[in-house]
C-alpha positions as CSV (number, residue, x, y, z in Angstrom):
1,X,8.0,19.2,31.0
2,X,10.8,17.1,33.2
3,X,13.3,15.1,31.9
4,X,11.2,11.7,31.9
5,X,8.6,12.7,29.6
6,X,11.0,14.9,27.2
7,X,12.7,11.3,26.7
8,X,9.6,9.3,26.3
9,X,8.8,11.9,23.7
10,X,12.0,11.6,21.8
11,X,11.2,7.6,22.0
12,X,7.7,8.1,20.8
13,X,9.2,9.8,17.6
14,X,12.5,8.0,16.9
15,X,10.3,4.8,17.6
16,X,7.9,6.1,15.0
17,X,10.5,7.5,12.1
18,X,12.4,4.1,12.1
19,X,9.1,1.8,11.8
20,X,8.1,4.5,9.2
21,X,11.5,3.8,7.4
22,X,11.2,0.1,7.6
23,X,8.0,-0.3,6.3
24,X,9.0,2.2,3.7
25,X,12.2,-0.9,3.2
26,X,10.0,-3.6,3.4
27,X,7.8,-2.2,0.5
28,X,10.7,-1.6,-1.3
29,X,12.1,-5.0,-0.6
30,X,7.9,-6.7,-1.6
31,X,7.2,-4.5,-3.8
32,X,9.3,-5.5,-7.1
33,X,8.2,-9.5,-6.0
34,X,5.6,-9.3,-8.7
35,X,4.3,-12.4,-11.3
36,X,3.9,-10.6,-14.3
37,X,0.6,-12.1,-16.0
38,X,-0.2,-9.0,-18.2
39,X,-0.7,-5.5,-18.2
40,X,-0.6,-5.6,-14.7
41,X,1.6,-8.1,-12.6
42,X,0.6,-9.3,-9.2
43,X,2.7,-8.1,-7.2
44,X,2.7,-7.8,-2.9
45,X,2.6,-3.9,-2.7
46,X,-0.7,-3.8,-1.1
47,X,0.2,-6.4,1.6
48,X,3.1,-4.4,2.3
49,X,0.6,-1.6,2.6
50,X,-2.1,-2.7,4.8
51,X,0.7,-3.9,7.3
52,X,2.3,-0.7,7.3
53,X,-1.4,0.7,8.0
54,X,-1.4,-1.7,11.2
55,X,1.7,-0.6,12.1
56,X,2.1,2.8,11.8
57,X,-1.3,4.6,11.8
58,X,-3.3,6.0,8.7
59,X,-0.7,9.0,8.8
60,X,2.4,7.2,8.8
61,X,1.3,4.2,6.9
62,X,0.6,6.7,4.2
63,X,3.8,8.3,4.7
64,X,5.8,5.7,4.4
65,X,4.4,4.8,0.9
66,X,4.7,8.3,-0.5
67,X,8.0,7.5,0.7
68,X,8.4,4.6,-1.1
69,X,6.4,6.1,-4.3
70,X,9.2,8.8,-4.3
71,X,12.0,6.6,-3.9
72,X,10.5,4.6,-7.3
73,X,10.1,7.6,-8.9
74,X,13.5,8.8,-9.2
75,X,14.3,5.8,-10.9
76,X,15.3,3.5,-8.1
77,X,13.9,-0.2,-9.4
78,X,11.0,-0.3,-6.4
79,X,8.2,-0.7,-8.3
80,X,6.9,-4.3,-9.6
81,X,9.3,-6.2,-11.4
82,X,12.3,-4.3,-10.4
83,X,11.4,-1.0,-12.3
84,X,11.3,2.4,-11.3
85,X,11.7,6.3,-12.9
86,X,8.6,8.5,-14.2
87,X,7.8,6.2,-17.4
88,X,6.1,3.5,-14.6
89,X,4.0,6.4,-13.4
90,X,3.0,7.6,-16.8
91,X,2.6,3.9,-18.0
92,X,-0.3,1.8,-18.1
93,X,-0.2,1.0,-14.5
94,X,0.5,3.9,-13.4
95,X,-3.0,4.5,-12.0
96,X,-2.6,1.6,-9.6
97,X,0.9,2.9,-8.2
98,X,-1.3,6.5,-7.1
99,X,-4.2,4.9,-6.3
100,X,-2.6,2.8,-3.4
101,X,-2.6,6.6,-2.0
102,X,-5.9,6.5,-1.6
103,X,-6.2,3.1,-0.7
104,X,-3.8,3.7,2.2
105,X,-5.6,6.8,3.4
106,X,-9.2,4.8,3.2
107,X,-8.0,1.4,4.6
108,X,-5.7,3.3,7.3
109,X,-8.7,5.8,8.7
110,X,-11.2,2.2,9.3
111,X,-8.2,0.2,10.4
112,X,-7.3,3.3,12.6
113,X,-11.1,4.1,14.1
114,X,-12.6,0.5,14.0
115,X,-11.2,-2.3,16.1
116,X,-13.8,-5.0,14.8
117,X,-12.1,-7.0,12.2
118,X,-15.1,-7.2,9.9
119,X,-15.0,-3.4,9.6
120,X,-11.4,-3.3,8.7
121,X,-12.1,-5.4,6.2
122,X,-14.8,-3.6,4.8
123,X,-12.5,-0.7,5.1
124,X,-9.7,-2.1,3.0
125,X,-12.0,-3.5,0.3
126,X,-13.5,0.3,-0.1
127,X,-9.7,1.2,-0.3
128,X,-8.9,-1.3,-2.8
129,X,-11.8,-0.2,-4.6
130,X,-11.0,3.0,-5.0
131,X,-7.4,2.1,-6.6
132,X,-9.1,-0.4,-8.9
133,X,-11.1,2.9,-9.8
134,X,-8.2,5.1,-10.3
135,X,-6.2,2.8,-11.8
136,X,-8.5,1.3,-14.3
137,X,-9.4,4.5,-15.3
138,X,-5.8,5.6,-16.1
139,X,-5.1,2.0,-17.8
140,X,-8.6,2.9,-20.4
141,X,-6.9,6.1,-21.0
142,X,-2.9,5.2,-21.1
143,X,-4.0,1.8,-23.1
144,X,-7.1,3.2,-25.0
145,X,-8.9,-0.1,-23.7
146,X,-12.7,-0.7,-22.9
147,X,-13.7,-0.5,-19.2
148,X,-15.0,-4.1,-19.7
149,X,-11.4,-4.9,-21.5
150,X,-9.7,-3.4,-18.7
151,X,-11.5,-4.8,-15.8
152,X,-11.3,-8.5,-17.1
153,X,-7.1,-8.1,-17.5
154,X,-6.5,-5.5,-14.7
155,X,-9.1,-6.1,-11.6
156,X,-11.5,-8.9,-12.2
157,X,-7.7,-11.6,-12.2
158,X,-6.6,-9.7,-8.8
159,X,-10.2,-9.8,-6.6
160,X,-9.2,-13.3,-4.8
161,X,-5.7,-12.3,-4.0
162,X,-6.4,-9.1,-3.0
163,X,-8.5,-10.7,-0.4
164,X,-6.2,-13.2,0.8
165,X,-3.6,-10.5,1.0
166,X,-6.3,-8.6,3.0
167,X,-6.7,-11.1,5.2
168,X,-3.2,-11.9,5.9
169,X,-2.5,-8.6,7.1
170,X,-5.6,-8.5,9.5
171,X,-3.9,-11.3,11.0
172,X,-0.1,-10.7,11.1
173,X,-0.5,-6.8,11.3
174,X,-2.1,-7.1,15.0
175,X,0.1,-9.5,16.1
176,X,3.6,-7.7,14.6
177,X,2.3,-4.8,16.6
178,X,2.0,-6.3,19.7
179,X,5.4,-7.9,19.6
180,X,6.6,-4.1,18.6
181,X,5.4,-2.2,21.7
């Protein structure tokens, strides 16, 4: 290997770690924006998520919200209306927080392989879907609510901003990575 590509290499991954850590800030700095109208507030996470997916890759978009996830956990106020520390994970919505895990890894891998925006749409509603599994799930069990109880207070208020959100991204995300590289 000669000098040239050794650099480019160490651009490549400086380049990557510091988008990784500002996405990680950005959902840190979105994250705790939240309008609390019950059990669970609205709150921009997932936007910060799908953009970080646009940015960074599956991988690091994932990364960078474990990240985030750890800095909240050790009690740093991250999480949606500036809280943070184990008791938000063990909470009610503390299904929600993990399940954007899956959502990133789902929504990442289609944004990642699939270049048709359609597709990486479907792609992030299967993600989001998956975290409104998870999370509901842990809210019937944390709450001792219905799944009918649950899904009218903790998905069924959240569908048409989810979208919008989902939408935004497909349409910043691109364009934020364009003006990166």
């Amino acid at each position: 290997m000669n000098q040239t590509e050794t650099i480019d290499y160490k651009h490549g991954t400086t380049y990557a770690i510091t988008v990784t850590a500002l996405m990680t800030a950005v959902t840190c700095i979105l994250a705790p924006l939240s309008i609390p109208i019950g059990p669970v507030p609205i709150s921009l996470t997932n936007l910060a998520i799908y953009i970080s997916l646009y940015l960074l890759g599956w991988k690091r978009g994932t990364i960078s919200y474990l990240i985030y996830l750890l800095i909240g956990l050790v009690g740093i106020p991250v999480f949606s209306g500036f809280t943070g520390g184990p008791a938000k994970l063990a909470g009610p919505t503390g299904g929600y927080i993990i399940g954007f895990i899956a959502m990133a890894i789902i929504a990442g891998l289609v944004i990642d392989h699939f270049h048709q925006p359609w597709l990486q749409l479907i792609g992030m509603i299967v993600g989001t879907i998956i975290c409104y599994v998870l999370g509901t799930a842990w809210f019937c069990f944390e709450a001792k609510s219905t799944v009918s109880g649950a899904l009218s207070i903790c998905v069924f208020p959240f569908i048409p901003g989810d979208l919008i959100k989902m939408i935004i991204a497909m349409l910043i995300g691109p364009a934020i990575k364009k003006r990166l590289r």
